[in-house]
C-alpha positions as CSV (number, residue, x, y, z in Angstrom):
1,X,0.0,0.0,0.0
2,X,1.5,3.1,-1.2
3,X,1.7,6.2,1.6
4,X,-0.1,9.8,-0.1
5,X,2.0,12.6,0.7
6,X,0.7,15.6,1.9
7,X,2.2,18.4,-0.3
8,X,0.0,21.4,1.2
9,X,2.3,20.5,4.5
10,X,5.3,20.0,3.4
11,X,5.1,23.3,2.0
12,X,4.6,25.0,4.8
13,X,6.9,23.7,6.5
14,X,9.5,24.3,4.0
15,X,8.5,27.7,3.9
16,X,8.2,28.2,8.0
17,X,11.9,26.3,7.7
18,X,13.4,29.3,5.1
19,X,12.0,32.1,7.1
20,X,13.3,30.9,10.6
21,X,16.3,30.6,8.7
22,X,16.5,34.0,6.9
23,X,15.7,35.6,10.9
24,X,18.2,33.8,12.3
25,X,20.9,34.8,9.2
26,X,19.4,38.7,9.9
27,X,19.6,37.9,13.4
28,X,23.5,37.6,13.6
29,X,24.0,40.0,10.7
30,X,22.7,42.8,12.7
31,X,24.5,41.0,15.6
32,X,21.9,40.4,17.7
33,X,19.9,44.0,17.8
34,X,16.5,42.1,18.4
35,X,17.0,41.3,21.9
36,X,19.6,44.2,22.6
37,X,18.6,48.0,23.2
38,X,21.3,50.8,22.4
39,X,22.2,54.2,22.7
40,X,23.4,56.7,20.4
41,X,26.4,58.8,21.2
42,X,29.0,61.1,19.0
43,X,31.8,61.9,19.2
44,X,34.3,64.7,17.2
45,X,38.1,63.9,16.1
46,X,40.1,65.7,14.6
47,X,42.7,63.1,13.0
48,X,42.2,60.9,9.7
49,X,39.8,57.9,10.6
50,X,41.7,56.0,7.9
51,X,41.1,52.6,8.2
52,X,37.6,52.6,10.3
53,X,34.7,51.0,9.0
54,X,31.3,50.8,9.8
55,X,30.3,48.3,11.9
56,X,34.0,48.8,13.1
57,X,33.8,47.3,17.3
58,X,33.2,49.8,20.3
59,X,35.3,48.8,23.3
60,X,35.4,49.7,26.7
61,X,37.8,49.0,28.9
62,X,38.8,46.2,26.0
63,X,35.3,45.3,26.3
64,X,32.8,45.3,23.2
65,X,30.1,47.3,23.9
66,X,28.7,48.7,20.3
67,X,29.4,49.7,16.6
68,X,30.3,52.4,15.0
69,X,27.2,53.6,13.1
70,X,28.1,56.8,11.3
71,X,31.1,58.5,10.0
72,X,30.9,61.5,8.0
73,X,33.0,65.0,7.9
74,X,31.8,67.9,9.8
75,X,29.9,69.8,7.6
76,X,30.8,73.3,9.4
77,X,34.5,72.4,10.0
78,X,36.4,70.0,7.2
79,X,38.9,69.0,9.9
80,X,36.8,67.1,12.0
81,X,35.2,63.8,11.5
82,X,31.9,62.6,13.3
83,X,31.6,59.7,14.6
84,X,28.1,58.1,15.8
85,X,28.2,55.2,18.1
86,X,25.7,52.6,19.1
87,X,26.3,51.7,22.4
88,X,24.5,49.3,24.5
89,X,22.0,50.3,27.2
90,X,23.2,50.8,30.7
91,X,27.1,51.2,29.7
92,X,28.4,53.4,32.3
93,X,29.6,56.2,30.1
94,X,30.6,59.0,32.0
95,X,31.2,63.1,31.7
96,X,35.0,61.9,31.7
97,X,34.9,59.3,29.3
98,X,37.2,59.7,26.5
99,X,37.2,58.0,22.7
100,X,40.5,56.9,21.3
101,X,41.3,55.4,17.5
102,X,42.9,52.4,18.1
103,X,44.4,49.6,15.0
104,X,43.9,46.1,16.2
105,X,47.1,43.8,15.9
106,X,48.7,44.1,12.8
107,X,46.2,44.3,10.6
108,X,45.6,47.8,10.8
109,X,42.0,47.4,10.9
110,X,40.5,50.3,13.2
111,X,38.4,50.5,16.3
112,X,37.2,52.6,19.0
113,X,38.3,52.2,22.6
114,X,36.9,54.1,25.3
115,X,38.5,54.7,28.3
116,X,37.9,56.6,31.7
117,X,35.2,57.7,33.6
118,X,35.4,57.2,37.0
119,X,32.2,55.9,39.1
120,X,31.7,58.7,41.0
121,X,31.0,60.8,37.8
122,X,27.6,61.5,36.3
123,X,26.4,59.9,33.3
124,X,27.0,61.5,30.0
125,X,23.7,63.3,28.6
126,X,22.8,65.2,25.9
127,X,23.1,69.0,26.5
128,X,22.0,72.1,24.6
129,X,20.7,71.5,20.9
130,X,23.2,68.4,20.4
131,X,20.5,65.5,19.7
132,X,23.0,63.1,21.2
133,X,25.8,62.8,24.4
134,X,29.1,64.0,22.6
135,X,31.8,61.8,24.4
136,X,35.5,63.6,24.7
137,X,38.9,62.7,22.4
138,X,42.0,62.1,22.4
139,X,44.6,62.0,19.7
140,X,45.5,58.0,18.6
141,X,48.2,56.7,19.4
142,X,49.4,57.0,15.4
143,X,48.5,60.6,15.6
144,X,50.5,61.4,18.9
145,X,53.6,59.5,17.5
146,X,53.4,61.9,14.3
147,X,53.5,64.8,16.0
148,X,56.4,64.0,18.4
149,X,58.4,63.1,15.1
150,X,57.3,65.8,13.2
151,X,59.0,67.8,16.0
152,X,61.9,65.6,16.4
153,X,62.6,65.5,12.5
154,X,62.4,69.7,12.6
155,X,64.4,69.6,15.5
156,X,67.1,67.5,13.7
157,X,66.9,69.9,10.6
158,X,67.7,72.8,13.0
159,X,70.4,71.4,14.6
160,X,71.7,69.9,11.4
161,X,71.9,73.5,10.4
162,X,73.5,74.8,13.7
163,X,76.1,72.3,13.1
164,X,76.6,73.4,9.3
165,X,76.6,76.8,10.8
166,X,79.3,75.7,13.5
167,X,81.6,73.9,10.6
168,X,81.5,76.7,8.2
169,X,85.2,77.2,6.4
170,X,85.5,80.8,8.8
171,X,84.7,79.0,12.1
172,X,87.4,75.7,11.1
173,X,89.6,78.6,10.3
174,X,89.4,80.2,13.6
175,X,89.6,77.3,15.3
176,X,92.6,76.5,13.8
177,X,94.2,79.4,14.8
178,X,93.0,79.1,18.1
179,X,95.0,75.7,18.6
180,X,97.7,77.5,17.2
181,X,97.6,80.0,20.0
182,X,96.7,77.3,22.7
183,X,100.1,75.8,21.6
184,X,102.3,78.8,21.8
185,X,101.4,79.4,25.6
186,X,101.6,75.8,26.0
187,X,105.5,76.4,24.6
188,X,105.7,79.7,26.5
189,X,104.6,78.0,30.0
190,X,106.9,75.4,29.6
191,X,109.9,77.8,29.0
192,X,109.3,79.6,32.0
193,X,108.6,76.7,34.4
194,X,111.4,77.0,37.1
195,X,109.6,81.3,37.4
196,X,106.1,79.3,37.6
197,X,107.3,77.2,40.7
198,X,109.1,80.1,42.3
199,X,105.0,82.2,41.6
200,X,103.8,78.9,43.2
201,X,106.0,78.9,45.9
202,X,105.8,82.3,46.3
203,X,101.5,82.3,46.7
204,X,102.2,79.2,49.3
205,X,104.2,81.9,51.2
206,X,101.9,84.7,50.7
207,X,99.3,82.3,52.0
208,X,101.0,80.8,55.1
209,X,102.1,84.8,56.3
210,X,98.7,85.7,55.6
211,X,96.9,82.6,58.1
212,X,99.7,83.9,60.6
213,X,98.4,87.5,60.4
214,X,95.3,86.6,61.0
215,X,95.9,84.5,63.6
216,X,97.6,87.8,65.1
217,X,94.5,90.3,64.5
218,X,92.2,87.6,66.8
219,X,93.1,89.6,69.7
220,X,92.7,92.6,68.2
221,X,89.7,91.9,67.0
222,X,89.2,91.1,70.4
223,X,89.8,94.4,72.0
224,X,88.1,95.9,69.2
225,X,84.6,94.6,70.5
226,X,84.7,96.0,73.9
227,X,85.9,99.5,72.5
228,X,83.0,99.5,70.4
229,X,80.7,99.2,73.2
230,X,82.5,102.0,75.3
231,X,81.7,103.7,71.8
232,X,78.4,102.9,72.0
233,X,78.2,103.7,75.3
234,X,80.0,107.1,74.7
235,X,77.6,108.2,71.9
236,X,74.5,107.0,74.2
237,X,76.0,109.6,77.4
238,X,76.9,112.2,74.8
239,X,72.9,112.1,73.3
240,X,71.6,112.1,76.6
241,X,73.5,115.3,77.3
242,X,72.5,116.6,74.3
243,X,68.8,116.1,75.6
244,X,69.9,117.8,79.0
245,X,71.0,121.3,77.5
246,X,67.7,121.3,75.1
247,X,66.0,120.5,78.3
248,X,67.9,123.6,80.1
249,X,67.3,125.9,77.0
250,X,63.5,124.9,76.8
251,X,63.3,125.9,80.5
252,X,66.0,128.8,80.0
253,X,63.2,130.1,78.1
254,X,60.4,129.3,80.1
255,X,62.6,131.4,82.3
256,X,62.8,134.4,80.3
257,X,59.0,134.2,79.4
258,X,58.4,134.8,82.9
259,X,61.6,137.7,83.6
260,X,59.7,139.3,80.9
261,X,56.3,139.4,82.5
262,X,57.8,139.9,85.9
263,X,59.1,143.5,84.2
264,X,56.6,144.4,82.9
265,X,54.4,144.0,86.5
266,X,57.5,145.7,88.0
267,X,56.5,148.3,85.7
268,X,53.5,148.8,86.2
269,X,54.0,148.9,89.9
270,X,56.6,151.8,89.5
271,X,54.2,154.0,87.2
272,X,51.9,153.6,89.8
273,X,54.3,154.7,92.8
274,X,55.5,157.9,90.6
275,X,51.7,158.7,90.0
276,X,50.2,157.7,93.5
277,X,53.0,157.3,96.4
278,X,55.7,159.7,95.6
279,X,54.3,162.8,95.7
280,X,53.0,161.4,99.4
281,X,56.2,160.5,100.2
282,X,57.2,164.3,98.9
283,X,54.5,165.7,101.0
284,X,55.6,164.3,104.0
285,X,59.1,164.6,103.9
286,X,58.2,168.6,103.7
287,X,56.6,168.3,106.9
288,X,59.5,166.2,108.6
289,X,61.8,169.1,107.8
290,X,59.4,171.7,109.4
291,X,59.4,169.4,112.6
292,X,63.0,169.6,112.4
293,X,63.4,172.9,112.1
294,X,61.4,173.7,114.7
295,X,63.2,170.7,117.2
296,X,66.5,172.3,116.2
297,X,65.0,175.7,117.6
298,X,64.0,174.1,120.3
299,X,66.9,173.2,120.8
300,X,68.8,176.0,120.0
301,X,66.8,177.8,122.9
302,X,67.2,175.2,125.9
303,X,70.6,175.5,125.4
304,X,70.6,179.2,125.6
305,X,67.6,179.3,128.3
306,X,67.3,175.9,129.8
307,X,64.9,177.4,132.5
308,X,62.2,177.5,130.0
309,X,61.2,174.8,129.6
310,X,59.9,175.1,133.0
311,X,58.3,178.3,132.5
312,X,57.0,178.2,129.4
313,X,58.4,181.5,126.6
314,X,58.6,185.0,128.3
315,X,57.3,187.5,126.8
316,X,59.2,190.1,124.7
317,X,58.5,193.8,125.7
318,X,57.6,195.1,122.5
319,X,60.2,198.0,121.1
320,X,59.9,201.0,120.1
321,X,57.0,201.6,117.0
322,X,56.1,197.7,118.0
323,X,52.7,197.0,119.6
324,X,52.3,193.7,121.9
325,X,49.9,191.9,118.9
326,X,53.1,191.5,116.6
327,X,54.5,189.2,119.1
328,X,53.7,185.4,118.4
């Protein structure tokens, strides 16, 4: 008994077969994007990305985390490429991370390594207008080493020149005849030797008389200290005198200030004697010469009647022409 084949379901399943096949080839050409999630980020380098390729790895730390998805020239500046990665979700790219080109092995094949960002930086974000997190550069390594030789190589051409400079047919010349002249006074030292040694001998000498000398001035140098303080001291007694006479002429003045005040009270005193006292004074030395007049004749008549005193003045007859009313 033959076995019917069912054609209707062998073609599906043929047809079920090629499409789980043509996922699954999809699948691992896209490297796996169906079941991963990634985010986009850019960065900005300013060296040739010679030998990067799309799809090119994403490292971090060594690690693969994404693709490169884009690479194009800035449209605004010539000089600098953008790159756009694809990065999987919840790799810890920080503010400090930094991109780097980096050629795998020998090959030369390109990649991108990122490097840095510490954990107790934030997470990169987008900022501004930018549509995506622009992650930092760094020159490659190829770049870096390109610079340093450029420099070296110019460095080598200047020096190269110096030399040239330094060996020019005027400079051999002059230091020929500088050799020259090294060995005349080599010839000339060597003539006069023997009055060399004697110089030598004679600078030991100088020497040794001069440690002796010193040796010598120690005591006087010893004096010399305590004179300087009798100096000192000198100079502080002679200022202090100094501060006694201005002292003395301050109060020499003070002094005079007040002679000068005195005479002029004393003269106002005197003005008032000659106006007030003196004629006083005048007055009654008029009448002290009356009362001595009179004492002296007083006198003058005891001595030549002593008797009257007792009796009192007898009366004078009055003369001849003289009534007794004249008579005092």
């Amino acid at each position: 008994m033959e076995t019917k084949v069912n054609y209707v379901l062998v073609g599906a399943f043929v047809l079920v077969l090629g499409a789980m096949i043509i996922a699954g080839v999809l699948w691992l050409a896209s490297g796996g994007t169906l079941q991963k999630k990634y985010d986009f980020y850019l960065a900005i380098v300013q060296e040739s990305v010679a030998g990067l390729n799309l799809n090119a790895p994403v490292k971090y730390n060594g690690v693969d985390v994404g693709k490169v998805k884009n690479i194009q020239l800035d449209p605004e500046n010539p000089e600098r490429v953008k790159l756009l990665f694809a990065i999987e979700r919840g790799t810890p790219v920080k503010v400090d991370t930094i991109a780097v080109l980096k050629t795998q092995g020998l090959t030369g094949i390109a990649y991108v390594e990122l490097d840095g960002g510490t954990k107790n930086a934030a997470p990169l974000l987008a900022s501004g207008n930018n549509q995506y997190p622009i992650i930092q550069t760094k020159p490659s390594l190829s770049t870096r080493l390109e610079n340093v030789l450029t420099t070296v190589l110019a460095k080598l051409d200047s020096t190269s020149s110096n030399i040239d400079s330094l060996l020019s047919q005027e400079n051999r010349a002059a230091f020929k005849s500088a050799l020259a002249d090294i060995a005349t006074l080599t010839k000339t030292f060597a003539a006069r030797k023997d009055l060399i040694d004697a110089s030598i001998v004679n600078i030991g000498r100088t020497a040794t008389n001069t440690a002796h000398a010193t040796q010598e001035l120690s005591p006087i140098l010893a004096k010399v200290g305590p004179l300087i303080d009798e100096l000192a001291l000198t100079t502080k007694q002679i200022k202090q005198g100094a501060l006694a006479i201005e002292k003395a002429g301050n109060q020499a003045a003070i002094a005079s200030n007040s002679a000068g005040k005195t005479v002029e009270s004393a003269g106002a005193n005197f003005e008032r004697i000659t106006t007030e006292t003196l004629p006083e004074v005048q007055r009654l030395l008029g009448e002290l010469n009356e009362l001595s007049a009179s004492l002296k004749r007083l006198s003058e008549q005891t001595e030549r009647d002593p008797a009257s005193l007792l009796r009192g003045r007898s009366i004078v007859p009055a003369g001849p022409g003289e009534s007794n009313e004249s008579q005092p």
